[in-house]
NUVEX-283203 format. One record per residue: residue number from 1; residue in one letter; chain; x, y, z of N, C-alpha, C in turn. Coordinates in nm, 2 decimals, m for minus. Atoms other than C-alpha are relative to their C-alpha. Last residue first. Layout:
N
ATOM|nr|rest|kette|n_x|n_y|n_z|ca_x|ca_y|ca_z|c_x|c_y|c_z
ATOM|NUM|a|A|X|Y|Z|X|Y|Z|X|Y|Z;
...
END
This chain:
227
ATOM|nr|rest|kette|n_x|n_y|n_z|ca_x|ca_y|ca_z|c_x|c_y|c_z
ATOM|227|x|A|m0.13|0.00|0.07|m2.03|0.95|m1.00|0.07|m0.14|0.00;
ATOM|226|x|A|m0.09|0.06|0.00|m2.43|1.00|m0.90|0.15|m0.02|m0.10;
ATOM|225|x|A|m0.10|m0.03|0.13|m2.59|1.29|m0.80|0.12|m0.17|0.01;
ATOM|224|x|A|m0.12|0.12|0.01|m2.89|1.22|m0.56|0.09|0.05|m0.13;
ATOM|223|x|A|m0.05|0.07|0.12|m3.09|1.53|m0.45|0.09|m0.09|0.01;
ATOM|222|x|A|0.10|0.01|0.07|m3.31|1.64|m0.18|0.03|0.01|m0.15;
ATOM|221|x|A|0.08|0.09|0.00|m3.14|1.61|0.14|m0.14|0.01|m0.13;
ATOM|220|x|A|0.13|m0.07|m0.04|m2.92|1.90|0.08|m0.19|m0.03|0.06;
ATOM|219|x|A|m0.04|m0.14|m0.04|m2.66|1.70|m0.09|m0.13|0.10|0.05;
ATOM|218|x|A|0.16|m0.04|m0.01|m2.75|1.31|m0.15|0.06|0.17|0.11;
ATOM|217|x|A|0.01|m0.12|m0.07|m2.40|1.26|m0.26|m0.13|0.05|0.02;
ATOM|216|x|A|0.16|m0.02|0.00|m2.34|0.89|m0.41|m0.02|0.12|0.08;
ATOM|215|x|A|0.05|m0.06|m0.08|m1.97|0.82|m0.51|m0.12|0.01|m0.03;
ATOM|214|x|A|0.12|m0.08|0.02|m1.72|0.63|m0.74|m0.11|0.03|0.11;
ATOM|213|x|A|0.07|0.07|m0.11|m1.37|0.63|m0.64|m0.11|0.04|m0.06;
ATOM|212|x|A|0.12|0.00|0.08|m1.16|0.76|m0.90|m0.11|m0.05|0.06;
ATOM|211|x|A|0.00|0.18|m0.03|m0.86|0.74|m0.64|m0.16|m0.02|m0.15;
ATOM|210|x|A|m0.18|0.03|m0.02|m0.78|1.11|m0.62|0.01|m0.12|m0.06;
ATOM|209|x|A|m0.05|m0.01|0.14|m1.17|1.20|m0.76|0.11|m0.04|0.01;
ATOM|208|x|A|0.03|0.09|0.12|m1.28|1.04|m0.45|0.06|m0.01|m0.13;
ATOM|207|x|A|m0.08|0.09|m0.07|m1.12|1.31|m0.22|m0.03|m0.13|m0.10;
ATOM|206|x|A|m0.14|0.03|0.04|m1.25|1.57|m0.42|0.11|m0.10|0.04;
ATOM|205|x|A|0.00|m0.02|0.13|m1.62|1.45|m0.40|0.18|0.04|m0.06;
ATOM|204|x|A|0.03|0.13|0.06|m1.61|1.40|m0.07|0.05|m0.03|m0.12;
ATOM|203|x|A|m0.12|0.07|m0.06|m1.46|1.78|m0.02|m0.01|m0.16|0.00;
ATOM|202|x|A|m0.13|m0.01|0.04|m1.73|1.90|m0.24|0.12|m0.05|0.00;
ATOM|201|x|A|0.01|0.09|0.13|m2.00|1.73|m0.02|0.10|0.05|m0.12;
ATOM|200|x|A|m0.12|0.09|m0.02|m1.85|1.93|0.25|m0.04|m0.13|m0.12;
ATOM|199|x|A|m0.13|m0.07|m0.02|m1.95|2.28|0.11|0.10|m0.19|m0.01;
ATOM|198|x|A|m0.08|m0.01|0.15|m2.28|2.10|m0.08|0.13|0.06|0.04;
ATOM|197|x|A|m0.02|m0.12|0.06|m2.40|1.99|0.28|0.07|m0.01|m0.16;
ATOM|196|x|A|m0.10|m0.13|m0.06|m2.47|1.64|0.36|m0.03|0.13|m0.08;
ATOM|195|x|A|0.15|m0.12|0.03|m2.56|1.30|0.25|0.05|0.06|0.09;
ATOM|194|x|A|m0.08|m0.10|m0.11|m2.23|1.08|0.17|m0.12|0.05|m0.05;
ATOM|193|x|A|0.09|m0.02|0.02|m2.18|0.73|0.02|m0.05|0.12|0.14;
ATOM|192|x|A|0.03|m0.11|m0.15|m1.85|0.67|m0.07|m0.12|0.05|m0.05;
ATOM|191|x|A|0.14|m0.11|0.02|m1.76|0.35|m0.31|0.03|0.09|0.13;
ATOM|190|x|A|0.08|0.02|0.15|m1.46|0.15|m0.34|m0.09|0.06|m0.05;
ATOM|189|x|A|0.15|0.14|m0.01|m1.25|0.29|m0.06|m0.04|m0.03|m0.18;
ATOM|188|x|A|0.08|0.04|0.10|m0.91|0.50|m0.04|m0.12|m0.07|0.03;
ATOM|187|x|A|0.03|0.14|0.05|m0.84|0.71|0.24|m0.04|0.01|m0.13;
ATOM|186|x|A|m0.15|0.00|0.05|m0.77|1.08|0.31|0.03|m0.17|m0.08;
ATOM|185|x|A|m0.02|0.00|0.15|m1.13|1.09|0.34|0.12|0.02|m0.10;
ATOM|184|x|A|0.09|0.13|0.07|m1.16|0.93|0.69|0.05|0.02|m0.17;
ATOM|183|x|A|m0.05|0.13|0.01|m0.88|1.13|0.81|m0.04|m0.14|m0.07;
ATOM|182|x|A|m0.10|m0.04|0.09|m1.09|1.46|0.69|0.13|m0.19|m0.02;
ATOM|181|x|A|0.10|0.01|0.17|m1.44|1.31|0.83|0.19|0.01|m0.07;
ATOM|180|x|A|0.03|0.13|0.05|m1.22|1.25|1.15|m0.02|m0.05|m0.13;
ATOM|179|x|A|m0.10|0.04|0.02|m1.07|1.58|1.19|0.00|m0.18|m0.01;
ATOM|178|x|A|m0.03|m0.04|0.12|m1.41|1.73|1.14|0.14|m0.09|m0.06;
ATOM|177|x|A|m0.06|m0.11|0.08|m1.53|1.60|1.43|0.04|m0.01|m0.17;
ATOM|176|x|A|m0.02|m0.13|0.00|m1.62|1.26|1.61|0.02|0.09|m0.15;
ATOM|175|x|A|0.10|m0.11|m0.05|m1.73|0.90|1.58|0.09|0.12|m0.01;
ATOM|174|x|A|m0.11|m0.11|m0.13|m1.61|0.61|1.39|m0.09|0.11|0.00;
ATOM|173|x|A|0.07|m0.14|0.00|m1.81|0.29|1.31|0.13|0.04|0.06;
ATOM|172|x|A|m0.04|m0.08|m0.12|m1.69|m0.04|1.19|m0.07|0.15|0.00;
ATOM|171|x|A|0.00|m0.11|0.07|m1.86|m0.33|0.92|0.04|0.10|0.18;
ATOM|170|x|A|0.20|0.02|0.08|m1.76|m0.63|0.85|m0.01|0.13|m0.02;
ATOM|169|x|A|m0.08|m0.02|0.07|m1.31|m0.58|1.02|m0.17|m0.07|m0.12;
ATOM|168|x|A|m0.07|m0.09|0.10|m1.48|m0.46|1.30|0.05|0.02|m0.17;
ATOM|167|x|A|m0.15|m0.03|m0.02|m1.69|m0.76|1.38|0.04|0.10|m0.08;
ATOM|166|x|A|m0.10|0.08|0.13|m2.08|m0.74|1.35|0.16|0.09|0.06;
ATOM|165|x|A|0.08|0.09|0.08|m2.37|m0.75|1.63|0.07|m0.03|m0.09;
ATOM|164|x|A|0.06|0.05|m0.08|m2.27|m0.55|1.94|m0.05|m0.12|m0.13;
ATOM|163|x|A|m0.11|0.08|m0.09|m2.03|m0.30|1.76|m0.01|m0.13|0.04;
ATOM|162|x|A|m0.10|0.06|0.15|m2.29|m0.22|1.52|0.06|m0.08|0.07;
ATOM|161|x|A|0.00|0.10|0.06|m2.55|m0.15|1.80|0.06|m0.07|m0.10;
ATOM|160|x|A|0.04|0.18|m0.07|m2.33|0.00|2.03|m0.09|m0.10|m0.06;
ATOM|159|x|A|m0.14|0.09|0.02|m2.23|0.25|1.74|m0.02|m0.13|0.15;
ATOM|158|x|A|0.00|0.01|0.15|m2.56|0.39|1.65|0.12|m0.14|0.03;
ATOM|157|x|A|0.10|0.11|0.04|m2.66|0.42|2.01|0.02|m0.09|m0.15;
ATOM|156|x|A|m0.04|0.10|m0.07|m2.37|0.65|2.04|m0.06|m0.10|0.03;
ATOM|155|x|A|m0.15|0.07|0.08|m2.43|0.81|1.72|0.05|m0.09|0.09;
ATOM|154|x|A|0.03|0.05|0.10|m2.78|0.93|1.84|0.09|m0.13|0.00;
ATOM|153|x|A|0.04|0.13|m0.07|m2.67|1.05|2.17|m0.02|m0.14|m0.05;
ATOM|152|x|A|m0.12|0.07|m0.09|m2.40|1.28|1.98|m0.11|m0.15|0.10;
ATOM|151|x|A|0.13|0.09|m0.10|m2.63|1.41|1.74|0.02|m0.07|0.06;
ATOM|150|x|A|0.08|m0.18|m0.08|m2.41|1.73|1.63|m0.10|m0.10|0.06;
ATOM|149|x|A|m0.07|m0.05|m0.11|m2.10|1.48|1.56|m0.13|0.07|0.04;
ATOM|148|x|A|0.02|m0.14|0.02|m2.29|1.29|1.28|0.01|0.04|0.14;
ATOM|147|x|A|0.14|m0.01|m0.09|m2.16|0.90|1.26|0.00|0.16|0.02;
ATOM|146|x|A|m0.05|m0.09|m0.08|m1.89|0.74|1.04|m0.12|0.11|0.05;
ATOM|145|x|A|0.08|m0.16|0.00|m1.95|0.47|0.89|0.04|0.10|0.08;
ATOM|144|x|A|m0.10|m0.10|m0.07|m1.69|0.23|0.71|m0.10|0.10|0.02;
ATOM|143|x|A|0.06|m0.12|m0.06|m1.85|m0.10|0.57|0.06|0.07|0.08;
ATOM|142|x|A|m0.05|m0.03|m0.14|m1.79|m0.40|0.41|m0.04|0.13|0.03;
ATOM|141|x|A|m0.13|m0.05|m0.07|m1.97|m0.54|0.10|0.03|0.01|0.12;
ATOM|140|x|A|m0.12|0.06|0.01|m2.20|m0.77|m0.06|0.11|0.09|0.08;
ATOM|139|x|A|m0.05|0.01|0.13|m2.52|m0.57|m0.22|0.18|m0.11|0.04;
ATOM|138|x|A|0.06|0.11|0.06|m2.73|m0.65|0.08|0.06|m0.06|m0.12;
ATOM|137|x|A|0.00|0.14|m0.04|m2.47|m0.51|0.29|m0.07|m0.12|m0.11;
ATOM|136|x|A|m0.13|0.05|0.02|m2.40|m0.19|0.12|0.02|m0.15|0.04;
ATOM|135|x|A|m0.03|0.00|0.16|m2.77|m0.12|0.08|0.17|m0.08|m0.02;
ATOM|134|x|A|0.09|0.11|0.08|m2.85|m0.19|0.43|0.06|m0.03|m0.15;
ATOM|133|x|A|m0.10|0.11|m0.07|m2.55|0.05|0.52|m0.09|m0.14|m0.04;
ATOM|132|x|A|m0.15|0.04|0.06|m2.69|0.34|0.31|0.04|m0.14|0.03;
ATOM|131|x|A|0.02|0.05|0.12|m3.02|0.29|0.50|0.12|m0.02|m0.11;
ATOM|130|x|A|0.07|0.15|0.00|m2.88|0.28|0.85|m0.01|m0.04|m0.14;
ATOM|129|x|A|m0.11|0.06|0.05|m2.70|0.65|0.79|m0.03|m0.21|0.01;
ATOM|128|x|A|m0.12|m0.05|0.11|m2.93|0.83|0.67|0.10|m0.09|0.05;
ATOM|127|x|A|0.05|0.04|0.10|m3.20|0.67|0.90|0.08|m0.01|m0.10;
ATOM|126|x|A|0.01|0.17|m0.01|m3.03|0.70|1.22|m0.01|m0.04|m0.14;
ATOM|125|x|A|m0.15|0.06|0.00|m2.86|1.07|1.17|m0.02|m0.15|0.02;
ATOM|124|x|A|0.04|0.13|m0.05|m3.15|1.22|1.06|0.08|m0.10|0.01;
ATOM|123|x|A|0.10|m0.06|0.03|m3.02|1.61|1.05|m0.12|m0.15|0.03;
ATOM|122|x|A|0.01|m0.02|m0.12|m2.68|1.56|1.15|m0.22|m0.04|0.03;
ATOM|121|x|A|0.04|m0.20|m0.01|m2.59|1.41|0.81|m0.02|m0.03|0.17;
ATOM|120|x|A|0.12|m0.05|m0.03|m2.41|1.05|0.77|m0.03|0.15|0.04;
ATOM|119|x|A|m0.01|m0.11|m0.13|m2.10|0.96|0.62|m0.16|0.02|0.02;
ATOM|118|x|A|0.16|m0.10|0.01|m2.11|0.60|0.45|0.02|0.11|0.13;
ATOM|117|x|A|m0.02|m0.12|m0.09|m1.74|0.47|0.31|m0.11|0.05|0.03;
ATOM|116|x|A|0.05|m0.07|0.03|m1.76|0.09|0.16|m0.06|0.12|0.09;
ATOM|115|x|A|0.05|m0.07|m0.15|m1.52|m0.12|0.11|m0.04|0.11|0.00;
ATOM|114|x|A|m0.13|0.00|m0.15|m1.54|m0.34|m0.15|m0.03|0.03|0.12;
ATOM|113|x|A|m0.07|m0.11|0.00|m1.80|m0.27|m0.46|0.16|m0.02|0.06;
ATOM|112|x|A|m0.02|m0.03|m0.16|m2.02|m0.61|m0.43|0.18|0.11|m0.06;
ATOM|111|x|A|m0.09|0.02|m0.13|m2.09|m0.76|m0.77|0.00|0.10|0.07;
ATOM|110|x|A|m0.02|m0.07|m0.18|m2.41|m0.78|m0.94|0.11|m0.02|0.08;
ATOM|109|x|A|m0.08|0.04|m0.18|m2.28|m0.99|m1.28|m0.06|0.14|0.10;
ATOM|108|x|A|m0.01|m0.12|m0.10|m2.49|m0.90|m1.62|0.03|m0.07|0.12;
ATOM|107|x|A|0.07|0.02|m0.14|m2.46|m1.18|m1.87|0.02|0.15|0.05;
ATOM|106|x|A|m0.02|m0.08|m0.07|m2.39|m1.17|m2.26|m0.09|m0.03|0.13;
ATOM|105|x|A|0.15|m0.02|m0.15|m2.34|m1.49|m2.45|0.03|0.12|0.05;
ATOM|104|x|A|m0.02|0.00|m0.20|m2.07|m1.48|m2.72|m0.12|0.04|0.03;
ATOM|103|x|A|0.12|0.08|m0.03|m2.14|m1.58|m3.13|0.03|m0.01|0.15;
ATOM|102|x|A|0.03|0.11|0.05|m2.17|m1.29|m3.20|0.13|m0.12|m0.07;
ATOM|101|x|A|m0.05|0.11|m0.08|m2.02|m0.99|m3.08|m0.04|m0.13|0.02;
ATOM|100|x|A|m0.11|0.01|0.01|m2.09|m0.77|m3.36|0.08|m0.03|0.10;
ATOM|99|x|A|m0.07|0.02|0.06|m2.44|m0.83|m3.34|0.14|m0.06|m0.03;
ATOM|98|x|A|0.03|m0.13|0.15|m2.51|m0.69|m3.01|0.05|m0.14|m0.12;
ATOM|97|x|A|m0.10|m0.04|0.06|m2.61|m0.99|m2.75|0.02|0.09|m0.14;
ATOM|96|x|A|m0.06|m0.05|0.17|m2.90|m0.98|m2.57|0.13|0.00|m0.06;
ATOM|95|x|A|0.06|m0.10|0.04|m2.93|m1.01|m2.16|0.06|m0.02|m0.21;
ATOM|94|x|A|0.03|0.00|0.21|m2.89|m1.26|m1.95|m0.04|0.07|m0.06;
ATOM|93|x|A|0.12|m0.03|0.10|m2.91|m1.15|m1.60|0.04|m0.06|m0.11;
ATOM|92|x|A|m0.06|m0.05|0.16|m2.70|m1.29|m1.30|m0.09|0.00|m0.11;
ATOM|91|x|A|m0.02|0.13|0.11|m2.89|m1.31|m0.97|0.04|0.04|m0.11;
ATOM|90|x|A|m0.14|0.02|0.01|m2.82|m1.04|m0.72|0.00|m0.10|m0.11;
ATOM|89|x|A|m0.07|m0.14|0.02|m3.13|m0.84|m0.71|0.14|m0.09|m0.04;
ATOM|88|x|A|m0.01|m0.08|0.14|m3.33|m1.16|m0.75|0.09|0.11|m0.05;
ATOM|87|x|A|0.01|0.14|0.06|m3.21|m1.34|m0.43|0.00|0.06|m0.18;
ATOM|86|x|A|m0.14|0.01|0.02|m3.20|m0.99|m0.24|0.05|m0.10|m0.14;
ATOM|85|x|A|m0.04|0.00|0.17|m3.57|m0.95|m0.34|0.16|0.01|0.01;
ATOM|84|x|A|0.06|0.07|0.09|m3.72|m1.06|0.00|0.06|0.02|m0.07;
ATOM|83|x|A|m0.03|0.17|m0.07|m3.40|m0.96|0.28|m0.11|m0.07|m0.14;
ATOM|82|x|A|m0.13|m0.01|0.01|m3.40|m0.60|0.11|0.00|m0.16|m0.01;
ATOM|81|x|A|0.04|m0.03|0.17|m3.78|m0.52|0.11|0.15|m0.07|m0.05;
ATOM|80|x|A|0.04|0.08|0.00|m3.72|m0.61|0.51|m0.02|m0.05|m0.17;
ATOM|79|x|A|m0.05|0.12|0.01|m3.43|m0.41|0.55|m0.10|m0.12|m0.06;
ATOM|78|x|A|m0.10|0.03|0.09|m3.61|m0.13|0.39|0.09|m0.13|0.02;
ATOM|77|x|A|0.09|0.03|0.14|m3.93|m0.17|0.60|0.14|m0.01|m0.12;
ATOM|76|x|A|0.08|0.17|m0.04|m3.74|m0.19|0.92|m0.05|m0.03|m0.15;
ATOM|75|x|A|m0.14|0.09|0.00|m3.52|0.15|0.79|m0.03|m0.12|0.01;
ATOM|74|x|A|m0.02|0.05|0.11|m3.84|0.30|0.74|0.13|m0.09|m0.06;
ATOM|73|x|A|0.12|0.04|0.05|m4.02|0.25|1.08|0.07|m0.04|m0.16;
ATOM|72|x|A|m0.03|0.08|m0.07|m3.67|0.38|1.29|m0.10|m0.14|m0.10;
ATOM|71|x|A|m0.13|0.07|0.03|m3.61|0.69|1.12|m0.03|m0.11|0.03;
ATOM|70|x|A|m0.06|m0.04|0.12|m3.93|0.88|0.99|0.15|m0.06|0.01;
ATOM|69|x|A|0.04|m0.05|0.16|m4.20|0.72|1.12|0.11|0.02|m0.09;
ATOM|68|x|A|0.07|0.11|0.09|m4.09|0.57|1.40|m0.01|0.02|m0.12;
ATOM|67|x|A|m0.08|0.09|0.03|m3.92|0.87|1.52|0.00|m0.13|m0.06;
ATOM|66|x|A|m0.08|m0.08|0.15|m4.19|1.10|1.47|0.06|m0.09|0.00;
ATOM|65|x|A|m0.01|0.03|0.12|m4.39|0.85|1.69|0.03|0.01|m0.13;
ATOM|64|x|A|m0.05|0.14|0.09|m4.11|0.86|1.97|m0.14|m0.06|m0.13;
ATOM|63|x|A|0.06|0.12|m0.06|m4.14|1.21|1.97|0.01|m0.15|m0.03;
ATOM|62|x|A|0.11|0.11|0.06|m3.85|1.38|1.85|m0.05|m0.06|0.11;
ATOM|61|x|A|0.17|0.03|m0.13|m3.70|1.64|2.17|m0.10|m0.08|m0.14;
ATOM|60|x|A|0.05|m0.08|0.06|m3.36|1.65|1.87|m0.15|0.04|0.10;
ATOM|59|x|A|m0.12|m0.09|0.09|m3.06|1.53|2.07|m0.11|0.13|m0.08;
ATOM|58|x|A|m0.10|m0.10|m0.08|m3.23|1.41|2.37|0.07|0.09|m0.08;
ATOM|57|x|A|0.03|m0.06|m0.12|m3.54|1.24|2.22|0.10|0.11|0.06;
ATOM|56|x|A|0.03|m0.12|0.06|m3.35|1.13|1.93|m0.06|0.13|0.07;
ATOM|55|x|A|m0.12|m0.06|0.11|m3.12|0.90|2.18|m0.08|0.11|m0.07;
ATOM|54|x|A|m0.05|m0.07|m0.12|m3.46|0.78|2.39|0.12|0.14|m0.06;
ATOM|53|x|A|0.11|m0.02|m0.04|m3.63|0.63|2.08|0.08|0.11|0.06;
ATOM|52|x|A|m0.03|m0.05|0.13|m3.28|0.46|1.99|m0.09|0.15|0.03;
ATOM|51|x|A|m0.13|m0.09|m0.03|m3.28|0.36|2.35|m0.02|0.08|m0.12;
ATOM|50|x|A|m0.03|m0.04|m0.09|m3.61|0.21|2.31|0.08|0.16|0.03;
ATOM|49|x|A|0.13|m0.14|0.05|m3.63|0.08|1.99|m0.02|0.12|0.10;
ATOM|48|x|A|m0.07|m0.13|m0.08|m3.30|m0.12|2.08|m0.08|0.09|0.01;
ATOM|47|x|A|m0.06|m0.02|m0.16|m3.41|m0.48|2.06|0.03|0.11|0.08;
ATOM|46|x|A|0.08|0.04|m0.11|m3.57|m0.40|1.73|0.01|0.03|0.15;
ATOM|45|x|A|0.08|m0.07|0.01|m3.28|m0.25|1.59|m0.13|0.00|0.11;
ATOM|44|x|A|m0.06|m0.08|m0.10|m3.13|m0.53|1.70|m0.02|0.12|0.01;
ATOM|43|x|A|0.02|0.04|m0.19|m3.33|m0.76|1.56|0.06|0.11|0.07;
ATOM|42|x|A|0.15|m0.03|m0.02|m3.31|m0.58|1.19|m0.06|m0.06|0.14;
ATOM|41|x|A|0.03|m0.16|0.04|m2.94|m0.56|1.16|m0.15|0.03|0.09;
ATOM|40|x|A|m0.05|m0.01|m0.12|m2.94|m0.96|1.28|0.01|0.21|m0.01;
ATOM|39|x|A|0.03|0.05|m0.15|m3.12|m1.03|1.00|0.03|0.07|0.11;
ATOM|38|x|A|0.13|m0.09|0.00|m2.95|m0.80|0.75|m0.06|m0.01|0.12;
ATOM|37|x|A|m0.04|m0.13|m0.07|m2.64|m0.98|0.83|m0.14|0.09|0.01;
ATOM|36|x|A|m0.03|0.01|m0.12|m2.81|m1.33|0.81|0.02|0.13|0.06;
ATOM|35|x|A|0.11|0.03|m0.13|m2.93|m1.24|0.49|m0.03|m0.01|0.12;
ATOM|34|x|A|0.03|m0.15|m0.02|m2.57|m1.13|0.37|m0.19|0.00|0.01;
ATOM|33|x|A|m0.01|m0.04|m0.07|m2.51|m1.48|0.47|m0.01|0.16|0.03;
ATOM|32|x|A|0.06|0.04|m0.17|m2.73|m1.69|0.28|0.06|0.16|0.11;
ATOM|31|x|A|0.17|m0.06|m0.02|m2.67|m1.46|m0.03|0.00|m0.02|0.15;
ATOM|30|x|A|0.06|0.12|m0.01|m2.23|m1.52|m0.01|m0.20|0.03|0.03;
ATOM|29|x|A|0.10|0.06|0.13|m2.08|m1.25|m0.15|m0.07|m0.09|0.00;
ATOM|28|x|A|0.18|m0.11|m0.02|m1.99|m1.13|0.24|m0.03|m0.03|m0.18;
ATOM|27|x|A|0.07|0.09|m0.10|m1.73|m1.47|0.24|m0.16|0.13|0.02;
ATOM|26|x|A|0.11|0.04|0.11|m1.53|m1.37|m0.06|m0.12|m0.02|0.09;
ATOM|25|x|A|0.03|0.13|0.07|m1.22|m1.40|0.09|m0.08|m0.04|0.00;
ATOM|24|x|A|m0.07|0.11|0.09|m1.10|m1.09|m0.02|m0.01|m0.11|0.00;
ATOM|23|x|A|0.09|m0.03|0.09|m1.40|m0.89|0.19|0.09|m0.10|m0.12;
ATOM|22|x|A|0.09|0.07|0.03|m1.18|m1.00|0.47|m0.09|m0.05|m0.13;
ATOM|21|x|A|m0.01|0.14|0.01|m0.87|m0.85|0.39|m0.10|m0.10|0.04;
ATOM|20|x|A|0.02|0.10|0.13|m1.04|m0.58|0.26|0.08|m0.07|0.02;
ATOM|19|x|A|0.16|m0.01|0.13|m1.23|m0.49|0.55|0.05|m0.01|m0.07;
ATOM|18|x|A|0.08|0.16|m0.07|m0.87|m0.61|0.81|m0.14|0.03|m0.07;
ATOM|17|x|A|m0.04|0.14|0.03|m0.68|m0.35|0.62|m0.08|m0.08|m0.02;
ATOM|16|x|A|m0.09|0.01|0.17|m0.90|m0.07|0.63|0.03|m0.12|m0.04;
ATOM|15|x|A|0.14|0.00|0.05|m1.00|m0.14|1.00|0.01|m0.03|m0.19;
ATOM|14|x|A|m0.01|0.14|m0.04|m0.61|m0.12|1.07|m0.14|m0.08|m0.04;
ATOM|13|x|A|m0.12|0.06|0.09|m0.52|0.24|0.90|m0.07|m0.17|0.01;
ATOM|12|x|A|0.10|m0.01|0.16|m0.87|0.39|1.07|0.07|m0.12|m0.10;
ATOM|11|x|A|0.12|0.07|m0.03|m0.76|0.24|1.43|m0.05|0.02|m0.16;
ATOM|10|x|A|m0.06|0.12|0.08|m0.40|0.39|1.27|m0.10|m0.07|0.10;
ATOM|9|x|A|0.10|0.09|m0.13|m0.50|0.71|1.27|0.05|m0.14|m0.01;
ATOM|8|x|A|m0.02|m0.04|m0.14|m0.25|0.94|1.11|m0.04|m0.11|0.05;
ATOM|7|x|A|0.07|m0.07|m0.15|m0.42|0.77|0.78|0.10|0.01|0.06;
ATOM|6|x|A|0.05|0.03|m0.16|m0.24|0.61|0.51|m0.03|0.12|0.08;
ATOM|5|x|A|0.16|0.02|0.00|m0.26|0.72|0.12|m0.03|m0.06|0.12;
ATOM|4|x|A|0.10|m0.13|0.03|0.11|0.87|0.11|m0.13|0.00|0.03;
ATOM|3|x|A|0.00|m0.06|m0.13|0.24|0.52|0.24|m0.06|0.16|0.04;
ATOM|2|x|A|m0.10|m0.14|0.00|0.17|0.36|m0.09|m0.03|0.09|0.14;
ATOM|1|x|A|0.08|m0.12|0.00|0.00|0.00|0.00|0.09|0.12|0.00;
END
């Protein structure tokens, strides 16, 4: 690995490693098991409705049926949409061949990105960053989130349930500041998936372009641009 593109941190440096020396042997491409992950996503959630409940409560005074509704209710419904049509979302397509590639078969492969960077906003700091991470799972990969400093009760609920259900080197969380996001994006990954402002959605976005990383910027909560 070129020594230019390591982190300071070396919890970030080690995480890194150990998600894509896992993810290399192949073991999150497996359906069964990225159903399992889901699974156990979706229990614990469950199990935590509570705290979670409690966590928005303190940061934002949400009630807990705002909270249902708009983080806790549709993250259940997405893992669950997720766990039925996984099977099909991933299955190899057959699709037409042009002409002038005759007489070869054409398939379509769903593979699994790598490892995969999700920043979350302040704004619904469960949902934005839950859903992303469904998505990263169902599709096969690892996971690097990093949690919104301004909803501190949130993020700490966020990160005992990750912690409490999948090993670091699946999927990890980090917490704090500015000087995290920046450590974070000094890194390479395979994808980065980032909702946020357009100042620091910029700074994603240049950090990606280093590495051609491709990216998802849901900027202002009311657009997706993809790269």
């Amino acid at each position: 690995m070129n020594k230019k593109n390591l982190s300071t941190n070396p919890d970030i440096q080690e995480t890194l490693e150990s998600q894509r020396a896992f993810f290399a042997t192949g073991t999150t491409k497996n359906i069964s098991f990225r159903k399992e992950q889901l699974k156990k996503l979706q229990q614990a959630i469950i199990d935590h409705e509570k705290e979670i409940c409690d966590a928005l409560h303190a940061d934002f005074r949400k009630p807990p049926f705002e909270t249902f509704e708009t983080e806790i209710g549709t993250v259940l419904n997405e893992i669950k949409d997720s766990i039925k049509h996984i099977n099909k979302w991933a299955k190899v397509k057959k699709v037409k061949t042009p002409l002038t590639h005759l007489p070869a078969k054409s398939k379509i492969y769903s593979d699994p990105y790598g490892v995969v960077l999700i920043i979350a906003p302040w704004n619904y700091p469960f949902n934005l960053l839950m859903a992303p991470l469904i998505g990263a799972i169902c599709a096969g990969n690892c996971a690097v989130l990093k949690t919104a400093p301004a909803s501190e009760n949130t993020s700490s609920v966020i990160k005992k349930i990750i912690t409490e259900i999948y090993p670091n080197d699946y999927v990890a969380v980090f917490d704090g500041g500015r000087s995290v996001n920046t450590e974070l994006l000094n890194q390479r990954y395979d994808y980065i998936f980032f909702t946020g402002g357009a100042e620091v959605g910029r700074l994603v976005l240049e950090s990606a372009a280093r590495y051609l990383t491709p990216c998802t910027l849901e900027l202002g909560g009311c657009q997706f641009s993809q790269y």
